[in-house]
C-alpha positions as CSV (number, residue, x, y, z in Angstrom):
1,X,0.0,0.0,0.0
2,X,1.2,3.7,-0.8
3,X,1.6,5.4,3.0
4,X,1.1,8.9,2.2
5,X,1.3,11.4,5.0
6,X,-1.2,14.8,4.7
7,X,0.1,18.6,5.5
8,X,3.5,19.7,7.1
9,X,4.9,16.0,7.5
10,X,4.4,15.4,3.6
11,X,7.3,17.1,3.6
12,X,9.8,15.3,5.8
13,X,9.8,12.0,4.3
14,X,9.9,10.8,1.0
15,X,6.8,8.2,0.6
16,X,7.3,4.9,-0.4
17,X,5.4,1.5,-0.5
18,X,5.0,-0.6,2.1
19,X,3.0,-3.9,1.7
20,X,2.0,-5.3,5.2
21,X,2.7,-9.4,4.8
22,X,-0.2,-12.0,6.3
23,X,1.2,-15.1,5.8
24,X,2.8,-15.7,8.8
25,X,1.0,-16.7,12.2
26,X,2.5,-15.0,14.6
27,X,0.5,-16.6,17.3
28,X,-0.9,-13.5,19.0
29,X,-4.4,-14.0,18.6
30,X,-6.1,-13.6,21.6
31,X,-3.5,-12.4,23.4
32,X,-3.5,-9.6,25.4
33,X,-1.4,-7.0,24.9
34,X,-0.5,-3.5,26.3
35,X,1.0,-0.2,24.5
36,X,1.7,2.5,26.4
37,X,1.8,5.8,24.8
38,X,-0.3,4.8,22.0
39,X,-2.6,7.6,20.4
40,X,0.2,8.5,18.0
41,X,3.6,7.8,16.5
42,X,5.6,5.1,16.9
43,X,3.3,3.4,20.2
44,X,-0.4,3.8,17.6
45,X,1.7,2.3,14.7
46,X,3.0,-0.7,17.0
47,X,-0.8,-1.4,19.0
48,X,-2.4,-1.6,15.3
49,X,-0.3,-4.2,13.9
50,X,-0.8,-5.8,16.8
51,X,-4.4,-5.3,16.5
52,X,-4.0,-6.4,13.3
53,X,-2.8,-9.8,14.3
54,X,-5.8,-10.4,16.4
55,X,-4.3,-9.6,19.5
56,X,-6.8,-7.7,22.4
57,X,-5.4,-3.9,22.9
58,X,-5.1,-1.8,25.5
59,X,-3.4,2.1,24.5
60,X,-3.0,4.9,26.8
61,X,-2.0,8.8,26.6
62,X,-2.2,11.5,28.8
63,X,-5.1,13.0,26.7
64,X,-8.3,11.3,26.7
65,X,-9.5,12.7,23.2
66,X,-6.4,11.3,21.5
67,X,-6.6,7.7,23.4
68,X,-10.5,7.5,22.3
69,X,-10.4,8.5,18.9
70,X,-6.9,6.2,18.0
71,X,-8.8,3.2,19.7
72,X,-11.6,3.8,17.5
73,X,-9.8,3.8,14.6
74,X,-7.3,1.0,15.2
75,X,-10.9,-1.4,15.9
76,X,-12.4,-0.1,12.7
77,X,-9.1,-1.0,10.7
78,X,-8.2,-3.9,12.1
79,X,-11.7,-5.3,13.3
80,X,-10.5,-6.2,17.0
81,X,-11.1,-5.3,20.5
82,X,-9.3,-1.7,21.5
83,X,-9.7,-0.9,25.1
84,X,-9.0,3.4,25.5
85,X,-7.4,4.7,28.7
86,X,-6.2,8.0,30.1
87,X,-2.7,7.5,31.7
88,X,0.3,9.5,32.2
89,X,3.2,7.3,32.4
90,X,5.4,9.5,34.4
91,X,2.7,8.8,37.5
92,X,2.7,5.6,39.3
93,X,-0.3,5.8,40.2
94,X,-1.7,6.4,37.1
95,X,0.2,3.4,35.5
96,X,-1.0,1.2,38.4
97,X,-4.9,2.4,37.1
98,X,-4.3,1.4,33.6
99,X,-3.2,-2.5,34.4
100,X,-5.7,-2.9,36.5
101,X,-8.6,-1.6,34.1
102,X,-7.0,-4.2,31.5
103,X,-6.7,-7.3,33.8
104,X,-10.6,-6.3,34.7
105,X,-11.3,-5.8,30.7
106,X,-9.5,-8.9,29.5
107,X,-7.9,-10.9,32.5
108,X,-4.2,-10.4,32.4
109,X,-1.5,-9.0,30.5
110,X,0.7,-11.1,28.1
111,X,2.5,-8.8,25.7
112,X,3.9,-5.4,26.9
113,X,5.3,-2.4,25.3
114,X,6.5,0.3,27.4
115,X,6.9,3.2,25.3
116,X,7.2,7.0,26.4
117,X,7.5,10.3,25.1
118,X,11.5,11.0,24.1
119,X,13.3,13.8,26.4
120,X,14.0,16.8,25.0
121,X,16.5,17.8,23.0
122,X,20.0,19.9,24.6
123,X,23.3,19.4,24.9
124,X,24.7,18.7,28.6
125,X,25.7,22.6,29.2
126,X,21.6,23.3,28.1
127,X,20.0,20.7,30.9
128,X,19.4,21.3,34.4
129,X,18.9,19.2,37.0
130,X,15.0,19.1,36.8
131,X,15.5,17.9,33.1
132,X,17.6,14.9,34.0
133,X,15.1,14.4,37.0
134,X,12.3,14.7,34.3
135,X,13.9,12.0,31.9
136,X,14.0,9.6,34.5
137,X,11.1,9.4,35.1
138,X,9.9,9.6,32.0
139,X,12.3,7.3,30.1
140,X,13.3,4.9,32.9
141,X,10.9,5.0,35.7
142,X,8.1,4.1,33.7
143,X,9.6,0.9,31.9
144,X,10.6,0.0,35.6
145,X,7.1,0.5,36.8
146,X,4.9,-0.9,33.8
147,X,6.7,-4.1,33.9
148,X,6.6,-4.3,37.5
149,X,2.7,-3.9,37.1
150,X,2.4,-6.3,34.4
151,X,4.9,-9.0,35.2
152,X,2.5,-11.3,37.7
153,X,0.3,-11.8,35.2
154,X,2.6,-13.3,33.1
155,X,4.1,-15.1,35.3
156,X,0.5,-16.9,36.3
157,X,0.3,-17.7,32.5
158,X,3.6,-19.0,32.4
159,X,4.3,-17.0,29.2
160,X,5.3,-13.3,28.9
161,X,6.4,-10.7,26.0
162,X,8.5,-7.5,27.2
163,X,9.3,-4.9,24.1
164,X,11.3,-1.7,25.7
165,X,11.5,1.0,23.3
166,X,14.2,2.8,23.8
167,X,16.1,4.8,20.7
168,X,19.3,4.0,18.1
169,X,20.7,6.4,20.8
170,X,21.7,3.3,22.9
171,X,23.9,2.0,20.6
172,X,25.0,5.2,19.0
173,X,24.9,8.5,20.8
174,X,22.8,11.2,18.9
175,X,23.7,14.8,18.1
176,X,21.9,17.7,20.9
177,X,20.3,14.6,22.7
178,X,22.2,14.3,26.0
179,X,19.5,13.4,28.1
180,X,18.3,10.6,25.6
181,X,21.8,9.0,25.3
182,X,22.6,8.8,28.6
183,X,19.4,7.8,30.3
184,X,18.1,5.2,27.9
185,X,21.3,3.2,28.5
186,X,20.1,2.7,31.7
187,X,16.8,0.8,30.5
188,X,18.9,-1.1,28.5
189,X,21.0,-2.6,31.3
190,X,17.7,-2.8,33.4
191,X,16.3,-5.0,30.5
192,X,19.1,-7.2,30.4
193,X,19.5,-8.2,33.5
194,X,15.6,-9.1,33.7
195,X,15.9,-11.5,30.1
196,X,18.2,-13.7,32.1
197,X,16.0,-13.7,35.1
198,X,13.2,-14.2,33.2
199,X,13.8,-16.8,30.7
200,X,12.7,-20.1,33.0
201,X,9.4,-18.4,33.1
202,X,9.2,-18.0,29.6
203,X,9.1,-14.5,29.7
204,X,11.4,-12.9,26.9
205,X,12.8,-9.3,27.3
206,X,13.9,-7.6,24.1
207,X,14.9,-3.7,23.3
208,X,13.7,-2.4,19.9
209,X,15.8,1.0,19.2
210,X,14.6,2.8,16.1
211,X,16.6,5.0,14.3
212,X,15.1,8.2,12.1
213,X,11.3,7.1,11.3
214,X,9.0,9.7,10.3
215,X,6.9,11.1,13.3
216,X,6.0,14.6,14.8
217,X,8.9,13.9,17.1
218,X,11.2,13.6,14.6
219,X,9.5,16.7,12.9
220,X,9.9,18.7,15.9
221,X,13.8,17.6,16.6
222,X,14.7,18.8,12.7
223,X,13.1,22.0,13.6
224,X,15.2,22.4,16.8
225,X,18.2,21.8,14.9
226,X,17.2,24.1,12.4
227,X,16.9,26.8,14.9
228,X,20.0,26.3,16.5
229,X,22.0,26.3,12.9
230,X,20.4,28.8,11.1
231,X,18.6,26.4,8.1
232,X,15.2,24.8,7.5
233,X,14.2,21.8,8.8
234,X,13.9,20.2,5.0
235,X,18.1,20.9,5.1
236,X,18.5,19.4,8.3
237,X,16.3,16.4,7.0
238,X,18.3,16.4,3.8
239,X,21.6,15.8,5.7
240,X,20.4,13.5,7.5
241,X,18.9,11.3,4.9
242,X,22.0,11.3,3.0
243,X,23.6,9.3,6.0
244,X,21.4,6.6,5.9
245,X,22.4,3.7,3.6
246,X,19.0,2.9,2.8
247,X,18.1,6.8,1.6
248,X,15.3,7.5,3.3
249,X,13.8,7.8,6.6
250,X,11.6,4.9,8.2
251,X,7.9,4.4,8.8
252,X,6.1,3.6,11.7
253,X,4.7,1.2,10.6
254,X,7.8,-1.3,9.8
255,X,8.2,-0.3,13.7
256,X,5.1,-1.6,14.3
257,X,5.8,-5.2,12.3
258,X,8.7,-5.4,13.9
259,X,7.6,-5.0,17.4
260,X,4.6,-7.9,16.3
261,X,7.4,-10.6,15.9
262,X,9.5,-9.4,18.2
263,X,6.2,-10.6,20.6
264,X,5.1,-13.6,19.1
265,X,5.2,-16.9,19.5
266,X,7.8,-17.2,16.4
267,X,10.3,-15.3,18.4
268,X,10.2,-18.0,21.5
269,X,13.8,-18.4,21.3
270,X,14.8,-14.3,21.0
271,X,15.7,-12.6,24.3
272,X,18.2,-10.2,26.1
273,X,19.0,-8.2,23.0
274,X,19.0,-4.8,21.4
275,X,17.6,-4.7,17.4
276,X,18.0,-1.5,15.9
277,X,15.6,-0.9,12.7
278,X,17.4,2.5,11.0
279,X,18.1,1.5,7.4
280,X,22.0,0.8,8.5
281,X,22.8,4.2,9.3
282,X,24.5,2.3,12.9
283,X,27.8,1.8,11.8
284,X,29.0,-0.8,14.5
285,X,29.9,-4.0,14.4
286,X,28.0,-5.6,17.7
């Protein structure tokens, strides 16, 4: 199908096809499965193809219109069951709320995706210490906490699937994002010491770190850098593109297919590691 963006992002990605495959089962139907900061982006793109392969969602967001009206249309796209609910995952208490209205809506939790707003941009001389105070607990405290909500329920089930998002920043540090780079790194580590404690209960923890896919956020970091040099965002983008092996930026939704293996039951045997999706613009060998 031809993805084609309306407005202002039109022009900050060059569209290209992207056919969604459906002949593998990834054994999700039925399942339930959790996407936190899900009425846009990168969390929307990944809770409708899981949606899409018959899995039972549940989104959240901090804004209650947005949360409605993307559960409404991931159903009506993808014909499954889309449970809405008004959560800010920098609140514990809030996170604790949204668990429980999914184990009372569907009974448990079996697939997890904690995903969160990225920190803003700076480099270290720009950040205070309320911004790295902010980032933690936006970028660490709530992976910590949603997992720690939803990992008794797979552990009844005897069968679990943890997806952190984190950013290509983990693996290679990104220009003017300081609080990104160094914060994320700690979600990595927590994820991998919890794959290997996790594993006899057949629980798999994996870290999905995107590179440049085409989102408002992305949209809104090019104009940053714009201000701060002087250009348009199109020339920041234009830089940037002509980095990237594969010559254009991502789309959410190869973000979201890759997320649906990465939680199915084809992936049994994958856990403890860090997959970056940025069309090879991550230069490294491990």
């Amino acid at each position: 199908m031809k993805v084609v963006r309306p407005g202002l992002m039109a022009s900050f990605y060059t569209a290209t096809s992207f056919a969604l495959g459906r002949n593998m089962d990834l054994g999700l139907q039925g399942k339930v499965a959790l996407v936190a900061a899900a009425s846009q982006g990168l969390g929307r793109a990944i809770a409708m193809e899981l949606s899409r392969e018959g899995a039972r969602m549940a989104i959240c967001s901090r804004d209650e219109g947005s949360v409605r009206t993307t559960a409404a249309e991931i159903a009506r796209e993808s014909g499954g069951e889309v449970l809405p609910v008004q959560a800010d995952v920098t609140r514990y208490e809030d996170i604790k709320a949204f668990v429980q209205k999914v184990v009372e809506a569907f009974g448990g939790v079996q697939v997890l995706v904690t995903n969160a707003g990225g920190p803003p941009p700076g480099q270290f001389a720009d950040v205070g210490d309320e911004d790295w105070y902010s980032t933690y607990d936006l970028t660490f405290m709530s992976a910590v906490r949603l997992i720690r909500e939803c990992l008794p329920y797979m552990k009844e089930r005897g069968w679990g699937r943890i997806i952190v998002m984190t950013s290509l920043s983990v693996k290679q540090p990104i220009d003017d994002l300081v609080l990104s780079n160094a914060v994320r790194l700690a979600v990595v580590g927590m994820a991998k010491s919890l794959a290997k404690d996790l594993a006899p209960d057949n629980i798999t923890v994996n870290v999905v770190g995107p590179g440049f896919i085409a989102t408002d956020r992305l949209k809104d970091l090019f104009e940053a850098r714009a201000d701060r040099d002087g250009t348009t965002a199109e020339d920041v983008q234009a830089r940037l593109v002509s980095s990237i092996p594969m010559g254009r930026l991502g789309l959410p939704e190869e973000i979201g297919v890759l997320v649906a293996f990465v939680a199915s039951e084809r992936a049994s045997y994958l856990t403890g590691n860090v997959i970056q999706l940025d069309g090879g613009l991550y230069r490294g060998v491990f």
